[in-house]
Each structure stands twice: as structure tokens, then as C-alpha cells.
C-alpha positions in Angstrom: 46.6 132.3 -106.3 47.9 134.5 -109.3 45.4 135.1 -112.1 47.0 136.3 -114.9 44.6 136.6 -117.7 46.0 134.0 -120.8 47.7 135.6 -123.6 45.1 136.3 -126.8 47.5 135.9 -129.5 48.3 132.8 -131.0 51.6 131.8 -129.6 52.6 130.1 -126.3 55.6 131.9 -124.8 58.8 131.3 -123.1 61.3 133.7 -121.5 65.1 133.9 -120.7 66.9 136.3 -118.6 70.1 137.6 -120.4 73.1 139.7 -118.7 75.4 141.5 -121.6 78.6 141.1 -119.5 80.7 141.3 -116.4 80.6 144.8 -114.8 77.9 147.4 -113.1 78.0 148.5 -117.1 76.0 145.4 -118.2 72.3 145.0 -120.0 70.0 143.0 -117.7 66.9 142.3 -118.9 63.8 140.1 -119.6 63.1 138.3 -122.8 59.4 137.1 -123.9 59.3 135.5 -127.2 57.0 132.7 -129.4 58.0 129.9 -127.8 57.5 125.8 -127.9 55.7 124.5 -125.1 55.3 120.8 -124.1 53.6 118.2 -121.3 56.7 119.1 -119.3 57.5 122.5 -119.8 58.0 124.5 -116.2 56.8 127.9 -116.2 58.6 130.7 -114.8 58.7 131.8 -111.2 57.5 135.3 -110.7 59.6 136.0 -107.8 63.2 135.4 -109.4 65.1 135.5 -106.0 64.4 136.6 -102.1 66.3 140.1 -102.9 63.3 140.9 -104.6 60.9 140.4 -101.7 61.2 144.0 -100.8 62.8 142.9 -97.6 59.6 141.0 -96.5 58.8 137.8 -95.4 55.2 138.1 -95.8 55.8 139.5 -99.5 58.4 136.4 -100.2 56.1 133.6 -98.7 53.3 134.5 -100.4 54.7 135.0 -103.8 57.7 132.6 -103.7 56.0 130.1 -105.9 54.1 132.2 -107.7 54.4 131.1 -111.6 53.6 133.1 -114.8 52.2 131.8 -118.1 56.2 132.0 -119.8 58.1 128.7 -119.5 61.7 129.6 -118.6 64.3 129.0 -121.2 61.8 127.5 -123.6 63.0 126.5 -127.6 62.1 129.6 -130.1 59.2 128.5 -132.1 60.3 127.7 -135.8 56.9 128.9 -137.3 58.4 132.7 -136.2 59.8 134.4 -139.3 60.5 138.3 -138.1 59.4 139.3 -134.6 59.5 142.8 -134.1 60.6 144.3 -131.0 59.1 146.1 -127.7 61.4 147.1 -124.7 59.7 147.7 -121.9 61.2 149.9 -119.0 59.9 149.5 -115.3 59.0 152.4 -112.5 60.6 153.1 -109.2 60.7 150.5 -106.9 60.2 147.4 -109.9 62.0 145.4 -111.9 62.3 143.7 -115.1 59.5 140.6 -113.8 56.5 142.9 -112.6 55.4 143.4 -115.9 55.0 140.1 -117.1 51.6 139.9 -118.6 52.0 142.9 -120.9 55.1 141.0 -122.3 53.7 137.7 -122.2 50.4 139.3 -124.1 52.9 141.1 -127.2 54.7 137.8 -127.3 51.6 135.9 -127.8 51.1 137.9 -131.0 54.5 137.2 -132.5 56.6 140.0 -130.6 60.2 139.8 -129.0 59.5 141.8 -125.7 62.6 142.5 -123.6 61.9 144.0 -120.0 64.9 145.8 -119.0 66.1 146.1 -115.0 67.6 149.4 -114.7 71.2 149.7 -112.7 70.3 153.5 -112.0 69.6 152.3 -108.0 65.7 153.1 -109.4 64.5 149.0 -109.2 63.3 147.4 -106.2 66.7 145.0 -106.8 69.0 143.9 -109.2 72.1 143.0 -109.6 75.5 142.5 -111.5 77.7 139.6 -112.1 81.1 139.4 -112.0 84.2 136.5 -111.8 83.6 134.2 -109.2 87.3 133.9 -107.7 86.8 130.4 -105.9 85.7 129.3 -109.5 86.4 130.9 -112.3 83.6 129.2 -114.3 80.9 130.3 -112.5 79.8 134.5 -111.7 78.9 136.0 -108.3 75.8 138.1 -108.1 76.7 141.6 -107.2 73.3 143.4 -105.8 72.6 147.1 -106.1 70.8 148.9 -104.1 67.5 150.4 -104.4 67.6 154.9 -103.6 65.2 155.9 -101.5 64.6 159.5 -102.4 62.3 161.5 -100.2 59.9 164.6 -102.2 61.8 167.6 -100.2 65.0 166.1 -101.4 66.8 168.9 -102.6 69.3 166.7 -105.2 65.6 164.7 -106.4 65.8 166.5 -109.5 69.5 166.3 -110.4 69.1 162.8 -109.5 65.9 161.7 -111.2 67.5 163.5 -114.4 70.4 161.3 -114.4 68.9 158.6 -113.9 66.0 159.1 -117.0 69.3 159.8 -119.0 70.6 156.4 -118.1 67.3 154.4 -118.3 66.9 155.8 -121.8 70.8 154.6 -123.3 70.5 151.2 -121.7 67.0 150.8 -123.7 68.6 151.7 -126.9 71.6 149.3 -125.2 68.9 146.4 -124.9 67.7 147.4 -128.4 71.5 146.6 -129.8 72.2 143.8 -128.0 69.1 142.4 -129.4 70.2 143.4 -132.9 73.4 141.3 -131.9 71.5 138.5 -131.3 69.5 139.0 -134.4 73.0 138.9 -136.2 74.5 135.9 -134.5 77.5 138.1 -133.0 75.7 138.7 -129.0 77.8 136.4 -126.8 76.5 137.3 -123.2 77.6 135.7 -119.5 75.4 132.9 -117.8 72.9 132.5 -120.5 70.8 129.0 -120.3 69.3 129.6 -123.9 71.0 129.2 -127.2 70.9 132.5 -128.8 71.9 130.7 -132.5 67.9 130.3 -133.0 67.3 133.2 -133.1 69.4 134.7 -135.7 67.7 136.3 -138.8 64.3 135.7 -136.8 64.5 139.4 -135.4 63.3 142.7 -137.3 65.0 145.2 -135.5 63.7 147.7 -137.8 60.1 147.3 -136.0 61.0 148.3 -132.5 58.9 149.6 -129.6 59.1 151.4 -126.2 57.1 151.0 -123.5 57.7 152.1 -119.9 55.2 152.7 -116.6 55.2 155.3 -114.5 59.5 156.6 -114.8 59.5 154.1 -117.1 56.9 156.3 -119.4 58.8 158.9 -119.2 62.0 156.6 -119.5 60.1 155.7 -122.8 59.3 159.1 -124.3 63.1 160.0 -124.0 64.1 157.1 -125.9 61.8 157.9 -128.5 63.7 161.2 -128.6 66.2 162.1 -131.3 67.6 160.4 -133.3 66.3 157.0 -132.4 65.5 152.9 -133.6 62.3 153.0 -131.9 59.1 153.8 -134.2 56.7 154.4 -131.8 56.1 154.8 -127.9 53.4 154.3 -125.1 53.8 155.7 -122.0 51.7 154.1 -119.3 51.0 156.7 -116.3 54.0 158.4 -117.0 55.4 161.2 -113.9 56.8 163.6 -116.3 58.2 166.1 -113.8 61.7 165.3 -114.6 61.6 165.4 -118.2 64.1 168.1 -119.7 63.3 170.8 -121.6 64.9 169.6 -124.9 62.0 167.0 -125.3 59.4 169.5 -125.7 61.2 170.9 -128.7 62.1 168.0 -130.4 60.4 168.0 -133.8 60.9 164.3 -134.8 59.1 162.9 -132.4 57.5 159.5 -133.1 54.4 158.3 -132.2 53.7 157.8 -128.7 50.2 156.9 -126.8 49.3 158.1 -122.9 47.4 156.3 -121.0 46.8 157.7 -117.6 45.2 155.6 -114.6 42.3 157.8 -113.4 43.1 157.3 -109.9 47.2 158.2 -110.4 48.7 161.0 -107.9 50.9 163.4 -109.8 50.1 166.3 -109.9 48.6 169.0 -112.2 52.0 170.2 -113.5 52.3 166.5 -114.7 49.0 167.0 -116.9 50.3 170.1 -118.1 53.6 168.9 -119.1 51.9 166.3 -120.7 49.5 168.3 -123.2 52.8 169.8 -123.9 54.0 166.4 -125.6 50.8 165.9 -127.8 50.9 166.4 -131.8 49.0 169.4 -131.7 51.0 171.0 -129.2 54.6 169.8 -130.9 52.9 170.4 -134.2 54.4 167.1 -135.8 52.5 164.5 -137.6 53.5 162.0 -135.5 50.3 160.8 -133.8 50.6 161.2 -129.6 47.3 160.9 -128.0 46.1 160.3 -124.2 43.4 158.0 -123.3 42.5 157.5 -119.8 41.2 153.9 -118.1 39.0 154.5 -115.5 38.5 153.2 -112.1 42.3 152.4 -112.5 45.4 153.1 -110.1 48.9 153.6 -110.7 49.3 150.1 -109.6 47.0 148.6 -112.6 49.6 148.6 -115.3 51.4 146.4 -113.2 51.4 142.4 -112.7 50.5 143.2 -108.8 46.7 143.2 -109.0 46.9 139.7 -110.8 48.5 138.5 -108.0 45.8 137.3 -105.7 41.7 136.9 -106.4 39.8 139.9 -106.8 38.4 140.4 -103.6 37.0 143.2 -100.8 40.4 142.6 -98.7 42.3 143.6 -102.2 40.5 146.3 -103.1 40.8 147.9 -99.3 44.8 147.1 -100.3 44.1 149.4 -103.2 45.8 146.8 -105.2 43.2 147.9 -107.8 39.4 149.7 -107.8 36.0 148.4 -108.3 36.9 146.7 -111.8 37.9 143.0 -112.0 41.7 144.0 -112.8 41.7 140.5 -115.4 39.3 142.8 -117.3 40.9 146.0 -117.3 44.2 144.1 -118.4 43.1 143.3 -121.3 41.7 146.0 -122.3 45.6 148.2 -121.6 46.8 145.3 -124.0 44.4 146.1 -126.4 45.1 149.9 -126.0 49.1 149.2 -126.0 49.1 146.2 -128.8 46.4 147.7 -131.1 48.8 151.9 -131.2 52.1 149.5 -131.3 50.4 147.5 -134.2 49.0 150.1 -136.3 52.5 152.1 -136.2 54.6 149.1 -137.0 52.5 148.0 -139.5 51.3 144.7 -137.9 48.2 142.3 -138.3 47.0 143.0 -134.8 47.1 146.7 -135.1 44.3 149.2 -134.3 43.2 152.1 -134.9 42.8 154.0 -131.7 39.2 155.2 -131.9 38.2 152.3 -132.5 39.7 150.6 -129.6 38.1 153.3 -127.6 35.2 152.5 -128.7 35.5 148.9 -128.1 36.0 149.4 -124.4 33.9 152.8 -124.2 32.7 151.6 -120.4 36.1 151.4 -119.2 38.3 154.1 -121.4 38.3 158.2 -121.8 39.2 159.2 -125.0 41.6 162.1 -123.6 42.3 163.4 -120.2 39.7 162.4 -117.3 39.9 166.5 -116.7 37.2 166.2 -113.2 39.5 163.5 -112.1 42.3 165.3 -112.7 41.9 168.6 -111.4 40.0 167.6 -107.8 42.5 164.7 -106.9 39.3 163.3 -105.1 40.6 159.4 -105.1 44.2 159.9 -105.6 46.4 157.0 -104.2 49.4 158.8 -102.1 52.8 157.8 -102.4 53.0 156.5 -98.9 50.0 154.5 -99.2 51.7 152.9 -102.7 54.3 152.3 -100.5 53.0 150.3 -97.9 51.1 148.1 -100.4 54.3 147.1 -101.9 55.4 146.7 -98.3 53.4 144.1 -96.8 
């Protein structure tokens, strides 16, 4: 039984999935937005399809009906005037559903979150759609396979590089289309939501990005440039494939770190990190770290909320010794509070004081024992069999 803490803001929310257009070129992504919500309203499945069951029946029986607090395809509601905008990018081996409470939680405060699935081969699955040619009304699924890439790959950095290129355009893609729809001119293929509500309900000037794990670093290179997005946070982000031009680049926008103490990259990562800071860049933009503790790389995620906090879980290392409802809501307070304050929103917060708030469960900075023995580091292969069940 999933127990996905209910969104603090004011809104209920609904959600749509949206494809661009016919072709492996397409935007495919998530929408969370202030919705209308009735006696009847159905909420959406977490689990979109079996494809997405990590090729396990186990993982697919368990989760099939699985619903999250978004009703699918709900009406906009009216009392929105300007939402501004977060686009969140997934890690290896997710996709554009396993971050559904962090969405749900932004949406709930009046935001237009848009989870992108990347077609870079980096998400568990996902697909394209193209002419059906029994019926040319209807669109045939076209599924892409996830890459496995082993560590002693020798092409893992060529690769990884193209990819973050790719991850970062179709987030300033999702970011347009979204300003299409904001302007009435977005037509789309298969949508089961009327996109004419919300035109001129849309302020594409007060955009986020948001990404965990590659998608953090997917996130810092969006923010790169000459970029839409006004501020960042990274959430456990693996820098190691992050070119060289990034730590140059003087117009930097704001971007927030926050590190799970129990993560497994490696020291470089830290390293590289400190590098992206505003006192190393020298910029005014503010990019800080903070670090939750007795967190995983798996607690940004909607996977701990998945089942009951219990012994059996944490020995799953689904999450650590901290109810994960709890240390969900205070990464949405960390993430909705930096987004606020550098958007100028009513919810933002300054970051010291968020700190503060949750001083038992947040480092203001590195967690610098944690990261230099590696004591309670989760491995890869260990991840991996979680997510493998």
C-alpha cells in the first residue's frame, strides 16, 4: 500500500501525459498542474504500462494498481492565473512517473511541473508513437530500449556525454512546447486533455529545473548558457560526465545540491561539485549544497513511498532509519522553498532558514565524514537489485 505523503499546498492536482509528435524526435513527458477534483475523479495509475515493470512480474503485480494523489486528465482549475514552471529530468534506469510526489507537491502550490522521459536509451522504458497503418486514426507505441552500460566500459564517457547533451535540449524542448501551449499554438498527437485551458494561464518567464541523480546533472547543463530557466536544484547529482565548459560558465543561475548522505559516487564527484559553487565560479548567482541525512540515492525518488515503512524495507535499502513520508517533505521544502525564493514566489524560502527548520534531518553543506570514509554507501549492484525485484 503506497503512502505518498498529501500535497501541502493548496491545490488538488491532476496530470496528463503529452507526446509532441510522431517520430523518435518527439517530447514525452509528464504534466502536474492545479487541477479540479470531484466525487468521481480516478486518480492516476503509477505504473503507466507492463514495459515499465523492469521486466518483472513481481515488480508489476505489486505495483500494477498502485495510484498517486493526481487524477488523470483532470479540468485546469479556473482560480489559476500564471503558473510558473518546473521541468523535472529523471536518473538512469527511471522515467517520467517515479517522481510523482515532488511534482504533485510544486503543483499543489500553484506550479506547472512537467516530468520529462528521456529518448537517450537512459529510462527504464519509454516509447514513441507513430501511424498506425491498420488505422490511420490511431498511433502504435514504438518502445526504446533501456542501455545497459557497465563502469569499465570504455565508450561510458562518450556515451554518458551524449546523452547529458540530449537530456539537456529536450528540457529546453519541454520548456517550448509548454510555451506553445501557453500561446494556444501546441497541437500534439494522442492527447486526452484540452490544451485551449490553458492558454495565457502559463508564465514561462518563471521556469525551473530539476533533475536526480543524471538528471541533476541533466539539470545543471540546462541551466547553462544562454538559458529560460532561472534557477536549478540538483538532487544527488553524478557529475562525472559533466564537460569542462560548465565550470567556466559565468552566467550561471542559481542552482541548490542536495546530496543523500548515504549516495555512492565517488570523491571526484564532491570535488567536481565544489567546483560548481558561487564561491568557486565567483558569480552572484547563489549555488549551495545541503545534505539530508540518513538518506539514499533512492530517497528522492517515489520508491520508498511505495510500501509501509517497515524492517523488511529498510533491509531492501529502499530507505534508512527515517520514516521516508518525513524526509519527503522536508526535500520539498528544501526544493519548493530555493525554487520559490528565486522565482519570486509566496512559498519561497530562504535557505538557512529551511535548514534550520529541519536542523535534525539536514547538513548545511557537505556531510564531509560521510563523504570521505564511504562507510554506508549503497553500491550500484545493490541499487540494482532493489529496482529488480
Amino acid at each position: 500500500m503506497p503512502i505518498f505523503p498529501k500535497p501541502s499546498g493548496k491545490y488538488s492536482v491532476g496530470c496528463s501525459d503529452i507526446v509532441s509528435k510522431l517520430g523518435k524526435d518527439r517530447s514525452l513527458f509528464r504534466v502536474f498542474y492545479p487541477a479540479c477534483e470531484t466525487e468521481k475523479s480516478e486518480k492516476a495509475l503509477w505504473l503507466p504500462s507492463k514495459e515499465y515493470a523492469y521486466g518483472s512480474k513481481f515488480f508489476q503485480c505489486f505495483n500494477s494498481s498502485t495510484r498517486i494523489g493526481a487524477v488523470m486528465n483532470a479540468d485546469l482549475d479556473r482560480r489559476v492565473d500564471r503558473m510558473p514552471v518546473v521541468v523535472f529530468s529523471h536518473g538512469v534506469q527511471t522515467s517520467r512517473t517515479h517522481y510523482n510526489q515532488i511534482c504533485m507537491e510544486l503543483a499543489s502550490k500553484g506550479m506547472l511541473a512537467a516530468s520529462v522521459e528521456h529518448g537517450d536509451q537512459s529510462a527504464n522504458a519509454t516509447y514513441y508513437l507513430q501511424e498506425d497503418m491498420d488505422d490511420k486514426a490511431k498511433f502504435k507505441k514504438v518502445w526504446i530500449p533501456f542501455l545497459r552500460l557497465k563502469d569499465e566500459d570504455p565508450t561510458l564517457p562518450e556515451i554518458r556525454n551524449r546523452q547529458l547533451q540530449q537530456r539537456a535540449e529536450e528540457c529546453k524542448a519541454v520548456l517550448g512546447h509548454i510555451e506553445e501551449i501557453n500561446n494556444g499554438t501546441f497541437q500534439g498527437v494522442g492527447s486526452e486533455i484540452d490544451f485551449n485551458q490553458f492558454q495565457e494561464k502559463i508564465d514561462v518567464d518563471k521556469a525551473a529545473v530539476v533533475g536526480h541523480a543524471f538528471g541533476g546533472t541533466t539539470a545543471v547543463a540546462a541551466l547553462s548558457g544562454d538559458s529560460k530557466f532561472k534557477v536549478g536544484v540538483a538532487l544527488d547529482a553524478d557529475l562525472a560526465h559533466l564537460d569542462q565548459q560548465y565550470y567556466q560558465d559565468e552566467t550561471a543561475q542559481s542552482c541548490l545540491f542536495i546530496n543523500t548522505q548515504q549516495n555512492c559516487y565517488t570523491d571526484d564527484n564532491f570535488v567536481r561539485m565544489k567546483n560548481l559553487i558561487s564561491d568557486a565560479l565567483g558569480i552572484k548567482a547563489e549555488r549551495k549544497v545541503v545534505t539530508i541525512k540518513d538518506s539514499n540515492l533512492l530517497t528522492p525518488t517515489d520508491f520508498p513511498l511505495l510500501t509501509k515503512w517497515t524492517c523488511f524495507t529498510r533491509f531492501c535499502q529502499l530507505h534508512g532509519p527515517i520514516d521516508p513520508v518525513h524526509l519527503a517533505k522536508v526535500s520539498d521544502d528544501l526544493v519548493s522553498g530555493f525554487i520559490g525564493k528565486h522565482l519570486g514566489l509566496d512559498f519561497g524560502a530562504d535557505l538557512d532558514g529551511v535548514v534550520m527548520k529541519h536542523e535534525k534531518h539536514v547538513i548545511n553543506g557537505f556531510d564531509e565524514k560521510a563523504d570521505g570514509d564511504k562507510m554506508k554507501c549503497m553500491k550500484k549492484e545493490q541499487l540494482q537489485k532493489t529496482l529488480m525485484v
